[in-house]
VEXDREN-2710 file (C-alpha; in Angstrom, 1 decimal):
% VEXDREN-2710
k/r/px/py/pz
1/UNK/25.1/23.2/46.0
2/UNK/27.7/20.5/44.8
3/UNK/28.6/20.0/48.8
4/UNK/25.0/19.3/49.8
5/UNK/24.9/16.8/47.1
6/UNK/27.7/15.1/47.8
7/UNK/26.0/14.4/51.5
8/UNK/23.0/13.0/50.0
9/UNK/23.4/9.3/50.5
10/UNK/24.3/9.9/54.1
11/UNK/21.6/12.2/54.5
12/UNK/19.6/9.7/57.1
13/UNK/22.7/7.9/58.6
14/UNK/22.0/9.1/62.2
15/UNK/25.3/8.4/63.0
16/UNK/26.9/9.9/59.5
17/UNK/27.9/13.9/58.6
18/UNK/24.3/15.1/59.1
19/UNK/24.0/13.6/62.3
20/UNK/24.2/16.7/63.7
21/UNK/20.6/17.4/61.8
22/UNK/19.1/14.6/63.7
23/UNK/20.1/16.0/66.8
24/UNK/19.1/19.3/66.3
25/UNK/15.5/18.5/65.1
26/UNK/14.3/17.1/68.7
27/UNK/15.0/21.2/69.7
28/UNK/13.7/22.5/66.2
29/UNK/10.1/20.2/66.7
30/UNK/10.1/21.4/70.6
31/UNK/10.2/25.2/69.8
32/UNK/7.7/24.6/66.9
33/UNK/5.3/22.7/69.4
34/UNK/5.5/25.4/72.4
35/UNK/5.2/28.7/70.1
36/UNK/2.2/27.8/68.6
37/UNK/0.5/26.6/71.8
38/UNK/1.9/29.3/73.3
39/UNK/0.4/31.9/71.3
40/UNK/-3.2/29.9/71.1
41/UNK/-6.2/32.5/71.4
42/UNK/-7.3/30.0/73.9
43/UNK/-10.8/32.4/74.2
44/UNK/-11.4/32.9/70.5
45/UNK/-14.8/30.8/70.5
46/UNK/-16.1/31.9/73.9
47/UNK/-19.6/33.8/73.8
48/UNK/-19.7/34.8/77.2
49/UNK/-17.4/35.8/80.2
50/UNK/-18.1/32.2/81.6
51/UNK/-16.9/30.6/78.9
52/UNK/-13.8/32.2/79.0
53/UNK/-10.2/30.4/80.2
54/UNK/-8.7/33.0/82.7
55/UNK/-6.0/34.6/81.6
56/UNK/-4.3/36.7/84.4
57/UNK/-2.5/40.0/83.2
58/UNK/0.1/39.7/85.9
59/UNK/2.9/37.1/87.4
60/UNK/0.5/34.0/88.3
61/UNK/4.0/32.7/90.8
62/UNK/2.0/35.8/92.9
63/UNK/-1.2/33.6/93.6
64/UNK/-0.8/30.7/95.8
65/UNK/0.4/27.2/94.4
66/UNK/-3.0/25.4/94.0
67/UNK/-4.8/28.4/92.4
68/UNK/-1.6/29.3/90.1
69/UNK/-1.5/25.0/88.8
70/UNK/-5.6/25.5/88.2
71/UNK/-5.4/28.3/86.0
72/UNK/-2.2/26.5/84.4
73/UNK/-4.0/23.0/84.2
74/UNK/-7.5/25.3/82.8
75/UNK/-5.5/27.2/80.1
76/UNK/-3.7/23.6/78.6
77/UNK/-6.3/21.8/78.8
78/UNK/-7.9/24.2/75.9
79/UNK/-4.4/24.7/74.8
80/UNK/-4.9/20.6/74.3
81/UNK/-8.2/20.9/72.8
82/UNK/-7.5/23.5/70.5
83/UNK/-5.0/21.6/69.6
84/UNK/-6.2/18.2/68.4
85/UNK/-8.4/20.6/66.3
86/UNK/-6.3/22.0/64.3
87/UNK/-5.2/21.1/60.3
88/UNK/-2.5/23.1/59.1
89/UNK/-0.4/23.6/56.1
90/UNK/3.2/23.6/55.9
91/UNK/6.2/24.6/53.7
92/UNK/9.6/23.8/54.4
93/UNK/12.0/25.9/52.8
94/UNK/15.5/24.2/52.2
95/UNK/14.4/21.1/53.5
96/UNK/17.3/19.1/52.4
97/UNK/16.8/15.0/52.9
98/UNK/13.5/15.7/54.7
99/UNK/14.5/15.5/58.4
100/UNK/12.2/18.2/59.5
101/UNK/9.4/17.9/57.1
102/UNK/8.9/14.4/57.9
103/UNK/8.9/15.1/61.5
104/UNK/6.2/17.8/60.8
105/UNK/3.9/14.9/58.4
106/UNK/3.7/12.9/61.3
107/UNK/2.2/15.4/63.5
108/UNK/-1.6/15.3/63.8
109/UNK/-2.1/18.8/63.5
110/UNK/-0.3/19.0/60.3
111/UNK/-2.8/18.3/57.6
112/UNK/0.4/18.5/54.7
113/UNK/3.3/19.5/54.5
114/UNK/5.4/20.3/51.2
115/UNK/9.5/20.2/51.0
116/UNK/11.3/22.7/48.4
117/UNK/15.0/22.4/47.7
118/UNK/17.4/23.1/44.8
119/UNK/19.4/19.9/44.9
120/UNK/18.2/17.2/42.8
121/UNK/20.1/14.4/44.7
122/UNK/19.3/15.2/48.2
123/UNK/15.3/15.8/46.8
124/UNK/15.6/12.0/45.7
125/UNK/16.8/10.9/49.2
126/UNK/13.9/12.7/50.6
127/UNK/11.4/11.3/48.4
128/UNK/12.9/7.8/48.3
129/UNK/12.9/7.9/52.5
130/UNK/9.5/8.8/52.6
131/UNK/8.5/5.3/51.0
132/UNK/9.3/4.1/54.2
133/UNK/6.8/5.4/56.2
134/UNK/2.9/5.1/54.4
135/UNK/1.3/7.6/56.6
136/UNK/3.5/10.2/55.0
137/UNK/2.6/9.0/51.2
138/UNK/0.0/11.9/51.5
139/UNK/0.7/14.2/53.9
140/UNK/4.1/15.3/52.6
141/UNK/5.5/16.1/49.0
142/UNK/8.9/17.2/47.7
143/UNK/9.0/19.8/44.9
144/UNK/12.6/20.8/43.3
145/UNK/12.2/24.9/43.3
146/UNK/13.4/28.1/44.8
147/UNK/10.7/30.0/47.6
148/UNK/10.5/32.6/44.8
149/UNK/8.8/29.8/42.1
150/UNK/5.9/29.2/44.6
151/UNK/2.5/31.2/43.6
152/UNK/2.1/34.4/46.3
153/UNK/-1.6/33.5/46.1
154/UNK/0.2/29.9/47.5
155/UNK/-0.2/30.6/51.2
156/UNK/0.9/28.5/54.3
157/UNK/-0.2/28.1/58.0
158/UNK/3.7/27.6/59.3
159/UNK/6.8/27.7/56.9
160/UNK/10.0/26.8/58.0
161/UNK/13.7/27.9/57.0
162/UNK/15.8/26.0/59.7
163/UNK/19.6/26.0/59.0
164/UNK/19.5/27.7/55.5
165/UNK/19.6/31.0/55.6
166/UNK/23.3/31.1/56.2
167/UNK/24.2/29.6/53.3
168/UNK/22.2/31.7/50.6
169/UNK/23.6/34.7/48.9
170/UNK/20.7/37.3/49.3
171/UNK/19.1/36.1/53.1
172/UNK/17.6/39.1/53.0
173/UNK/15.3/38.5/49.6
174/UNK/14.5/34.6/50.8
175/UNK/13.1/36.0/53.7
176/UNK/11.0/38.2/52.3
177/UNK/10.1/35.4/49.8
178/UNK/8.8/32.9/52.6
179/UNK/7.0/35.7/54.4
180/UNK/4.6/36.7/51.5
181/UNK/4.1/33.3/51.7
182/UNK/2.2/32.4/55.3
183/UNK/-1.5/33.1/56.2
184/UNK/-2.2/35.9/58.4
185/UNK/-2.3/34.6/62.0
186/UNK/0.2/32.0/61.0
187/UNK/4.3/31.5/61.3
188/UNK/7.6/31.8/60.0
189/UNK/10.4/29.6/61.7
190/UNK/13.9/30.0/61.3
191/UNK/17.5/29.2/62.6
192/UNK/20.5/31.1/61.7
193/UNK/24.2/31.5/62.9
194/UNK/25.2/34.9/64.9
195/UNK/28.6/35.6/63.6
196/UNK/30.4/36.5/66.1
197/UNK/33.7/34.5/67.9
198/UNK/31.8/31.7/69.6
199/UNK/30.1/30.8/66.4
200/UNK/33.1/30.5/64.6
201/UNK/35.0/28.7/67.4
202/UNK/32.3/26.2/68.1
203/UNK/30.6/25.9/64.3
204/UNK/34.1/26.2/62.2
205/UNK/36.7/25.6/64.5
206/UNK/35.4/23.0/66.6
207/UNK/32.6/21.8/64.4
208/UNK/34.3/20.9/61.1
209/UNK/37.8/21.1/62.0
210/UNK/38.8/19.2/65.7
211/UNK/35.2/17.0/66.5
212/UNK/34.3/16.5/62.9
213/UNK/30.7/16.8/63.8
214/UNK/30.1/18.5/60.3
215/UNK/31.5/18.5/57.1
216/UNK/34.7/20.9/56.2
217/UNK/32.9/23.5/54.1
218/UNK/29.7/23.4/55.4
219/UNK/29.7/26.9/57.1
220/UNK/30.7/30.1/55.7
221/UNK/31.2/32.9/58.4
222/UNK/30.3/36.1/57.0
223/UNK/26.9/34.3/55.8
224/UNK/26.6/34.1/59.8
225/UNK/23.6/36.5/60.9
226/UNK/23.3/38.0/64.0
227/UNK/19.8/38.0/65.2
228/UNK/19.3/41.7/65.8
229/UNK/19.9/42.3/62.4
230/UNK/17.0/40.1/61.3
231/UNK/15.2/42.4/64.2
232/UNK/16.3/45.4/63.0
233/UNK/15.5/44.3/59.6
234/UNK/11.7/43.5/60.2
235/UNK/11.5/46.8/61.8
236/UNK/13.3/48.9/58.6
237/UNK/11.0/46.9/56.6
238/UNK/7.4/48.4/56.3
239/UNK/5.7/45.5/56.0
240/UNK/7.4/43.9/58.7
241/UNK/6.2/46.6/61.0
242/UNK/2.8/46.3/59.5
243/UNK/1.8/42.3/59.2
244/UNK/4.7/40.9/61.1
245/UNK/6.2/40.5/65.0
246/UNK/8.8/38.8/66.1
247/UNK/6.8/36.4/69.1
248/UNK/10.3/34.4/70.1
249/UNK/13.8/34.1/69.9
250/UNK/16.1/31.4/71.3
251/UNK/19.7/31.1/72.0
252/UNK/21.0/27.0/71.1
253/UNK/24.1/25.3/71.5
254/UNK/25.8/22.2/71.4
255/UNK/27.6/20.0/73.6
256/UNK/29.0/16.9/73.1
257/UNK/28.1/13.3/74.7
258/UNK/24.9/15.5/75.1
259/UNK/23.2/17.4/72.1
260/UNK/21.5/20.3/71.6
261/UNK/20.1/22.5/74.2
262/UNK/18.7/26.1/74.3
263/UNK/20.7/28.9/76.1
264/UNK/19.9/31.7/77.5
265/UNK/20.5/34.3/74.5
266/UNK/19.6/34.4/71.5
267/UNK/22.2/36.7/70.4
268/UNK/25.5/34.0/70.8
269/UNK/25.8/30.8/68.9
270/UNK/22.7/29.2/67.2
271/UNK/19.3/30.7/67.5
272/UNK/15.3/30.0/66.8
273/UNK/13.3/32.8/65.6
274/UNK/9.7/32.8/65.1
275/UNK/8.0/35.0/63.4
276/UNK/3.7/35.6/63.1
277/UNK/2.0/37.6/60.6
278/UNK/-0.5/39.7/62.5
279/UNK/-2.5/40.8/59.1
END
């Protein structure tokens, strides 16, 4: 804890040790964005087969062009509707200085969203930046306590864990902590390490030691997880297999002079992981 709060007062230089943060939260924001939409029940209103958006149970690149782009432009267009619709309810676990949970205030569809952490210093930065910005003064709260304080009956539309998980002693118990904490239907969003060689070159090696794009200290490699053991995990677990499924999973990496971008596989490097509670 006493090397988070030592970053405190740099926590919203964008070009400072947490710039890294910054850079990553385009990516974490985009993956929050296109899960949910992507997982809309876009027909859960309709009454009838006519009111219904067509959804094809097969490739649509096997239709021709200009009927594959109208089913495409028909399913976001209620994608979009549903959308502006929606109010919900946040928690980000971890949350540091805020980056991500303001990020999440300012989106429409958000109707609040609350920031835990267990640093006292880096909790003030948060709630001192959020001054800055008045349409957050109600939409987003900090509170300093672990996922375990919360209420169970407290429940959540999305909850977020990005970059946290590998720096807890017990990942295992948090996890389970912020997943009796999210409605049914709604999410669980994560980020983790895979600990494996091109972690540690690129996180460790490269990261802290030869581009000083983090802090020395800041990773600890056998926190890393690999992301089929939070798979295999959710499937040992009974009330994974029950309530939850794992909907997406996405590899990230990255490069200088550039940024972040998502890869291919999930299972090397950085990784996204949502999760949905079916019950």
């Amino acid at each position: 804890m006493s090397h988070f709060n030592a970053l405190a007062n740099t926590w919203w230089d964008v070009n400072g040790p947490q710039r890294i943060l910054h850079k990553m939260n385009l990516l974490r924001m985009d993956f929050i964005n296109e899960t949910i939409k992507a997982h809309l029940p876009l027909n859960f209103d309709a009454t009838s087969p006519e009111e219904e958006v067509y959804i094809p149970c097969y490739n649509l690149d096997l239709l021709p062009e200009n009927v594959r782009n109208a089913i495409l432009q028909e399913q976001e267009t209620k994608r979009t509707a549903m959308v502006k619709t929606m109010r919900l309810s946040a928690l980000d676990i971890g949350c540091g200085g805020g980056i991500l949970t303001e990020s999440m205030g300012r989106m429409p569809w958000i109707s609040h969203v609350k920031g835990i952490d267990l640093s006292t210093e880096v909790l003030a930065v948060a709630k001192s930046h959020k001054e800055l910005d008045p349409m957050l003064s109600e939409k987003v709260s900090y509170e300093l306590k672990p996922v375990e304080d919360i209420p169970v009956e407290e429940k959540y539309d999305v909850v977020t864990m990005f970059e946290m998980l590998e720096h807890v002693n017990y990942p295992s118990e948090v996890l389970t902590q912020a997943l009796s904490r999210v409605n049914p239907g709604g999410w669980v969003f994560i980020s983790t390490i895979n600990r494996d060689f091109v972690s540690w070159f690129t996180t460790i090696f490269m990261g802290e030691h030869v581009l000083n794009v983090v802090p020395v200290g800041t990773h600890t490699y056998d926190k890393y997880i690999n992301e089929s053991e939070i798979r295999n995990w959710m499937a040992d677990t009974k009330q994974g297999v029950a309530q939850f499924k794992v909907a997406s999973s996405k590899g990230c990496v990255y490069m200088p002079l550039y940024g972040w971008k998502f890869t291919d596989s999930p299972h090397v490097g950085n990784y996204f992981m949502a999760i949905q509670r079916l019950l």
